[in-house]
N, C-alpha and C positions, 0 to 999 in steps of 0.2 A: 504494500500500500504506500503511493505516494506520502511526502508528508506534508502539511498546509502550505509551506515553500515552496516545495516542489509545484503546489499546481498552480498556488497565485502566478511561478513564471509564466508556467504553460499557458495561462489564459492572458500574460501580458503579451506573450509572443504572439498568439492568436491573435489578439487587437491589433498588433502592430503589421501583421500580416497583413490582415484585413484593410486596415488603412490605406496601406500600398499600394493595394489592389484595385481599392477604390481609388486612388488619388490618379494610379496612373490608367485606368477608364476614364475620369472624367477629360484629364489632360490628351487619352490620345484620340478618343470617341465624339466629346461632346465639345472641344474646342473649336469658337468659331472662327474660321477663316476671315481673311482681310476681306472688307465688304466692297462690290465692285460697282462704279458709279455709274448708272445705266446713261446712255448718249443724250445729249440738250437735243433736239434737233427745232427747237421755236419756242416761244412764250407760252411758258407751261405746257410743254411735250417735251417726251423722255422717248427714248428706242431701248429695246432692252430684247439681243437675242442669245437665246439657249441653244442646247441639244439634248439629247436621250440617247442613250448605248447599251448595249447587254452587257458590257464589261469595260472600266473607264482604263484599263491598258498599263500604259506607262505613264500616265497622264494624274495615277493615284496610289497610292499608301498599299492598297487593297485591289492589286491589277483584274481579278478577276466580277470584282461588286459591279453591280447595275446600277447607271448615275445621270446626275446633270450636270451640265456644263455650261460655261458661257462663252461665245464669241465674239471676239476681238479684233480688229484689222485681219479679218480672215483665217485668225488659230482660236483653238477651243484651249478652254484655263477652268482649271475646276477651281469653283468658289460656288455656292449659293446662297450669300449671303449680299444681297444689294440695296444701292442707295438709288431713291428715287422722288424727285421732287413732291413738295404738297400742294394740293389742289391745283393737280396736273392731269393730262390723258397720257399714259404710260401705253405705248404701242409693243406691242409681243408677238416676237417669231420664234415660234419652238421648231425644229429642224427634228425627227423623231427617225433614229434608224433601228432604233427595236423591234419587235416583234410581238404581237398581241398576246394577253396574260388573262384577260375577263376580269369584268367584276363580278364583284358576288353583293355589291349593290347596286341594283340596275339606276337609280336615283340618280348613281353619279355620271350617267351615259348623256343628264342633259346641260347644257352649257348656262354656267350660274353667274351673275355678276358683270358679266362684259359689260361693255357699249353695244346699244340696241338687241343686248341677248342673244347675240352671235358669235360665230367665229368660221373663219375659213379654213378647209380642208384642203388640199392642193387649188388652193381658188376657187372653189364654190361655196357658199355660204352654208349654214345650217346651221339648228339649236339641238342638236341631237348625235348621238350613232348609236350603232347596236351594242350592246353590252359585251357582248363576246369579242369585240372587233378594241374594246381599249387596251393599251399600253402600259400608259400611268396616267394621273391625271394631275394636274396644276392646282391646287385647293390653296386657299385662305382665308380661314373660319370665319376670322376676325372681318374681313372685309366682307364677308358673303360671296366672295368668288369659287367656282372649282368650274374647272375648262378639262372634257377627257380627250385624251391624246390618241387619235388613231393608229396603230399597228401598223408597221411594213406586214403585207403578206405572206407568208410560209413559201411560196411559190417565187415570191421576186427574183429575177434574175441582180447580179454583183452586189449585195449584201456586205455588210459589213459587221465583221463579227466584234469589235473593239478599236476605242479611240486609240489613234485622232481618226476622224473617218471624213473622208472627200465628200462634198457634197455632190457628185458623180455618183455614189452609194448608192442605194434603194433606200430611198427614205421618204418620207411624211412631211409635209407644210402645214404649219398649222400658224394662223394667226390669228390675233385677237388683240382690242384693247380693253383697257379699264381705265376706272376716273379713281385718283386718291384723293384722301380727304385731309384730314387735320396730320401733323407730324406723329409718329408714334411709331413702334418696333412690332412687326406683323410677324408671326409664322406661319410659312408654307408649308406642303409638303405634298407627297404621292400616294393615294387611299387606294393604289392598286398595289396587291398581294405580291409582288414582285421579285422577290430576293429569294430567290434560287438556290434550294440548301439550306434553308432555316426555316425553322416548324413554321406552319401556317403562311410561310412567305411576308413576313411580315419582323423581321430582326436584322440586327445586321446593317447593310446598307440603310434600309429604310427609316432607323432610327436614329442614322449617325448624319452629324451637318456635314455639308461637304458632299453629298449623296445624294441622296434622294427626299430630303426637306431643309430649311433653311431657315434665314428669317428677311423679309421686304423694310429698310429703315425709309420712315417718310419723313425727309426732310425740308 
């Protein structure tokens, strides 16, 4: 039988374990990336474009996770974490070279929040798609937005299986805007089951910033 010494260590060791463990998930998981300033392009308008990949490459920490990205003077930079004017029209082009996942709530198949309750699909408008046919989807509670992302095909011919990927790729156009309001610290994220290899699709990627949610600062 240990003796009282004995296990007060044992359990100070364990705390301290513990702590580590935590300290270093928070530091490598939920640390937010530098936030990226979405484009002026007029008085009170912002450009602000993404991408989506099955696997963000060399491009991440975690070359194999399903992510988002932003583009830049024509290279993709992982951050999702952005800065966008207040009481502006923030214009959105998501560039989507993944591959459809479904939801398992059909709700989020309609397009919530835009301007005029729209968004374009390789150039045709609509407030909908089929549930099966989603990706990921753009959500922010806080503002009332979620926009679902349509899926590259199963069948598409040159594919891209991981960033960086040319937009020569099989990919998805998806545009849309929104209006911001007062300044304040929004979080995004993807309510599609997504991450490949983790129970329910739903760990992993999906809950780490950097990935597949983030947060919109309205400045």
């Amino acid at each position: 039988m240990r003796s009282p010494t004995g296990r007060a260590l044992l359990v100070v060791v364990g705390v301290v374990l513990v702590a580590v463990a935590a300290g270093f998930y928070i530091s490598r998981y939920l640390r937010s990336p530098p936030p990226f300033a979405a484009a002026q392009t007029g008085p009170k308008q912002a450009r602000l474009t993404l991408g989506t990949t099955p696997a963000v490459g060399s491009l991440g920490h975690n070359p194999s996770w399903v992510s988002y990205l932003v583009r830049t003077n024509g290279q993709w930079k992982q951050t999702t974490v952005f800065d966008v004017p207040a009481h502006a029209l923030v214009h959105v082009t998501i560039y989507n070279f993944d591959g459809d996942s479904g939801l398992r709530n059909p709700f989020l198949s309609q397009v919530q929040g835009t301007v005029g309750g729209k968004m374009l699909v390789n150039g045709k408008s609509t407030d909908v798609i089929p549930p099966d046919d989603a990706s990921h989807t753009f959500s922010v509670p806080q503002l009332g937005i979620s926009v679902p992302i349509k899926g590259v095909s199963d069948d598409a011919p040159h594919q891209c299986a991981e960033m960086p990927c040319s937009l020569t790729k099989a990919h998805n156009t998806i545009k849309f805007t929104f209006r911001t309001g007062k300044p304040g610290r929004y979080r995004w994220q993807c309510f599609v089951p997504c991450a490949a290899g983790f129970i329910d699709g739903f760990a992993g990627p999906m809950q780490t910033i950097g990935y597949m949610d983030g947060f919109i600062h309205v400045i």
